[in-house]
C-alpha positions in Angstrom: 59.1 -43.1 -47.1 60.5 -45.9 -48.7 56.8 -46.4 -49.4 55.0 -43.7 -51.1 52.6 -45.2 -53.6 54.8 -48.3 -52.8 54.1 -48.2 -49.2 52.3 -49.5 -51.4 52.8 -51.4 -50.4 52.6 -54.2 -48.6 49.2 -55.8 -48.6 50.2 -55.6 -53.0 53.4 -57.2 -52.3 51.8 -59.9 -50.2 49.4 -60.2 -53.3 52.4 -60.9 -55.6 54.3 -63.3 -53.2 50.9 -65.3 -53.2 50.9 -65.6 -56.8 54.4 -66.4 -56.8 53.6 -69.5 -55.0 51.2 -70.7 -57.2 52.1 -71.9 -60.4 53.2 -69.3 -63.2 51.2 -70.8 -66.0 47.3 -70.3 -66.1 45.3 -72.1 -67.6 43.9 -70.0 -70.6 40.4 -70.4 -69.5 41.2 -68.0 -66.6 42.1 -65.3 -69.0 39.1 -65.3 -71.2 37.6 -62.4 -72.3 37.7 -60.1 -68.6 35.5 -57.1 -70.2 37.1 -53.6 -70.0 36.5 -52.7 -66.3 37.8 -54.2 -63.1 35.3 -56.1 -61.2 34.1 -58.4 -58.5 34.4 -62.1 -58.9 35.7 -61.7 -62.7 37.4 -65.2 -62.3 34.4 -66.9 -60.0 33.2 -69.2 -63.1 36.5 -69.3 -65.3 38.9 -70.3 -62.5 37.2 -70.7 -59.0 40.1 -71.7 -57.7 42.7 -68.7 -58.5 40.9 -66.4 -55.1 41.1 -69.3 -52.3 44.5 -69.8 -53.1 45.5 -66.2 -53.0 43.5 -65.7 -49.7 45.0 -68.9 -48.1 48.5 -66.6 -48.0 47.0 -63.1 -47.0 46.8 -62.1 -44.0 45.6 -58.8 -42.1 42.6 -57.1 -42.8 40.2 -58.5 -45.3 38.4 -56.9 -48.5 37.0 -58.0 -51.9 39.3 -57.3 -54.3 38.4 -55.8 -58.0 40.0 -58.4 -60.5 41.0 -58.3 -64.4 43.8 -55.6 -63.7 45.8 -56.4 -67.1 49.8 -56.4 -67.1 51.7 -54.6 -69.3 53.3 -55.5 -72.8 56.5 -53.5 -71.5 58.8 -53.4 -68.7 60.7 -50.3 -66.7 62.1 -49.5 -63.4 62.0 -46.1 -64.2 58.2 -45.7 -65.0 57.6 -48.4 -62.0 59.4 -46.4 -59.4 58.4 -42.9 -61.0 55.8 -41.8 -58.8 57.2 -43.5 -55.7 58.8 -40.7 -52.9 61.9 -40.9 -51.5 62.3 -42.0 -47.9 63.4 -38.6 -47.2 60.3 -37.0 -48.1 58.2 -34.3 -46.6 55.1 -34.4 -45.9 54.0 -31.6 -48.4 55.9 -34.0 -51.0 54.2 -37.1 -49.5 50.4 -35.7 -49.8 51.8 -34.3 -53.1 53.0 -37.3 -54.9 49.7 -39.2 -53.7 47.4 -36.3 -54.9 48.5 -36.3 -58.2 47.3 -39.8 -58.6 44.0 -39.0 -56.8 44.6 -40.5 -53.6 44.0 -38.1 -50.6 46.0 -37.5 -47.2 44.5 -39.7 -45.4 45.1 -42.4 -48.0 48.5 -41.2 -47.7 48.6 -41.6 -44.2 46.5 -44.8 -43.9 48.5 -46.9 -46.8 51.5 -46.0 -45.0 50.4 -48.5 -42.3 52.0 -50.8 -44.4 54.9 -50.2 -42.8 53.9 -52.6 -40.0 55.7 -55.1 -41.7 58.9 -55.3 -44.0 62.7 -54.1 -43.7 64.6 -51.3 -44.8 68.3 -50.7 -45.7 70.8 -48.3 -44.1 70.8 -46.4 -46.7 67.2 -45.3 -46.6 67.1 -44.3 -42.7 70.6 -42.7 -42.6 70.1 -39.0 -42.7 68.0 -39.5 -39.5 71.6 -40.1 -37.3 73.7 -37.7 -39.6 72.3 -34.5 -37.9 69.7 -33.3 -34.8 67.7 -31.5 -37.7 67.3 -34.3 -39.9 67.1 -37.1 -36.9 62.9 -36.8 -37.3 61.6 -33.3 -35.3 62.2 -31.7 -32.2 61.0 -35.1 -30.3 64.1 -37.4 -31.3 63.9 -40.5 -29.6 67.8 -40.7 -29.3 68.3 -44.4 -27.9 66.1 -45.2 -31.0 68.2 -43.3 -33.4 71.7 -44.2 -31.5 70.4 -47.9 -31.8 69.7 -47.5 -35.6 73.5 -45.7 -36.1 75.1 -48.8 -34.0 73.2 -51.7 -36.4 74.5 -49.5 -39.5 78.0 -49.2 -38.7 78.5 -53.2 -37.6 79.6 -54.1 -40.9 81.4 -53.0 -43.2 78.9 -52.8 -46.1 75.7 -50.5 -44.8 74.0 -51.3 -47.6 73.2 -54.6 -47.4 72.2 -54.3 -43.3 68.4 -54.0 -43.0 66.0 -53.0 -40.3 62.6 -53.6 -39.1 60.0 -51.1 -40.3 58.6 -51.7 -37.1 61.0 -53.1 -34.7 58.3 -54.0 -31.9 55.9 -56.4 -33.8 57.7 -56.8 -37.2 56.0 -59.8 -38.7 52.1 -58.5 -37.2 49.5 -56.6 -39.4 48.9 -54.1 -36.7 48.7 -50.6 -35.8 51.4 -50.6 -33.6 53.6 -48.5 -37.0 51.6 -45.5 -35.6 52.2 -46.0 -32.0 56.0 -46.0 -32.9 55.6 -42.6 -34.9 54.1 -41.2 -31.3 57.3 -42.6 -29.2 60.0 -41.2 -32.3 60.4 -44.5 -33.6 59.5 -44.0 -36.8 62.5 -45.7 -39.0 62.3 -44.2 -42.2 62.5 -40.2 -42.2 59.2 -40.2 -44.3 57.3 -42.1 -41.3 58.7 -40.0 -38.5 57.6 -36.8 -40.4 54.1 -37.6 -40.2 54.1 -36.8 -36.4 56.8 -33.9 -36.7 55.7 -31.4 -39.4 52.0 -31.4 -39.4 49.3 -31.2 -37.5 46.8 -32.7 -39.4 48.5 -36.1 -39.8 49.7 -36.3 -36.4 45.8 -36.2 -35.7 45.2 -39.0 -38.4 48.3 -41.1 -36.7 46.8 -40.6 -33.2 43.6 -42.0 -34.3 45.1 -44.8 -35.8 47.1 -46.0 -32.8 44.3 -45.6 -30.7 41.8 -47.4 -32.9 43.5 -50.4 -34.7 39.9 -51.4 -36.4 39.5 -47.8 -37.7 43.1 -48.3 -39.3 41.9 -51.5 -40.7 38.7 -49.8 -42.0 40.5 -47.1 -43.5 43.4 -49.2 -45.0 41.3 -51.6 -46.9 39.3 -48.5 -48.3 42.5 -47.0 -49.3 43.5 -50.2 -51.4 40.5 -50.4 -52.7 41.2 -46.5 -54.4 44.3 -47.4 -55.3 44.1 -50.9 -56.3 41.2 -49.0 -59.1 43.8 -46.8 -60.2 44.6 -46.8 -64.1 43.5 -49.8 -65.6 44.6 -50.5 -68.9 41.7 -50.5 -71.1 41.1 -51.0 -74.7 44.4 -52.4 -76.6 46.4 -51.8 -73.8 48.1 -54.8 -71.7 46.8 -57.8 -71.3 46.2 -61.0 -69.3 49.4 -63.2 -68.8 49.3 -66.6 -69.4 52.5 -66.8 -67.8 53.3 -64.6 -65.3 56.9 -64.1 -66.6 56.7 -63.8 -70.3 54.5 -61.7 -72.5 51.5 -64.3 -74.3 
């Protein structure tokens, strides 16, 4: 799925768009000496006002959120993106790749709720109206997949024509990602696999889109693991004063 540990990822994305819209230089009393670890409230006395502002552009679920992650010194697309599956994945690859960062299938299958919201290009989704066999299991919803094929071949460049990772409510934090996967409107071929090859997460979807609030609950636990995931410690990375340039 065009997700993987990207799925990752919206609720991260919506993180960076918030600081986006703030402004790019902190002051250097919010940088301070953070410690080694993540924690809770890390910027409560230095800058009070750096989590209201986030918060005032989140939206969905809700959770406290471990501060003090350091950015790197270095940049690389190829490191970024290293770990990320392709949207063609199985679902053996899926639980793989998220595994080997020690993030479990249901964290796998919970973080790609993420896919509530966002687009996707052509060229992610195609393989699902080259073939029957690779058009998402022996369920195809075929309107679905016919309607894909016509939005791809309206223009002449493919790759620049998006779609809605979930058509039905596309700018909603919802659960309503799962309750596409049951009907075969999955869009990516990594999303629709999670209700065609195996059982288990086909159990884990059907809970979901029955059970928004245990989607939520599970979600924000998920982020949570992964959020906690490799902090640089030590002499690695630091805190930007500017968002854009090394200090």
């Amino acid at each position: 799925m065009a997700m993987g540990l990207s799925i990752c990822f919206m609720m991260l994305i919506k993180l960076v768009i918030a600081l986006a819209k703030t402004p790019t230089t902190l002051n250097t009393t919010c940088v301070g000496d953070i410690g080694v670890l993540l924690q809770f409230g890390v910027y409560q006395e230095s800058c009070p006002e750096a989590q209201p502002i986030i918060l005032s552009w989140s939206g969905g679920p809700g959770w406290e959120v471990q501060m003090g992650r350091r950015d790197s010194l270095t940049a690389s697309k190829a490191a970024a993106t290293n770990n990320i599956p392709a949207p063609n994945s199985s679902v053996a690859t899926l639980v793989a790749n998220f595994q080997n960062v020690g993030l479990t299938q249901n964290d796998m299958v919970a973080l790609s709720g993420a896919h509530t919201m966002g687009k996707a290009r052509c060229s992610t989704f195609s393989s699902r109206f080259q073939s029957p066999s690779n058009s998402g299991g022996p369920d195809v919803n075929t309107d679905f997949v016919q309607s894909l094929q016509q939005l791809c071949s309206e223009t002449a460049d493919s790759t620049a024509t998006v779609a809605h990772l979930d058509l039905v409510t596309p700018a909603t934090f919802d659960n309503q990602y799962y309750v596409n996967l049951l009907s075969g409107e999955g869009l990516l071929p990594s999303d629709q696999v999670l209700v065609d090859q195996d059982d288990r997460t086909r159990e884990i979807v059907e809970a979901y889109a029955e059970d928004p609030l245990l989607f939520f609950e599970d979600f924000k636990n998920s982020m949570l693991k992964m959020g906690a995931l490799g902090p640089l410690t030590g002499d690695g990375g630091e805190i930007r004063v500017n968002c854009r340039a090394v200090n």
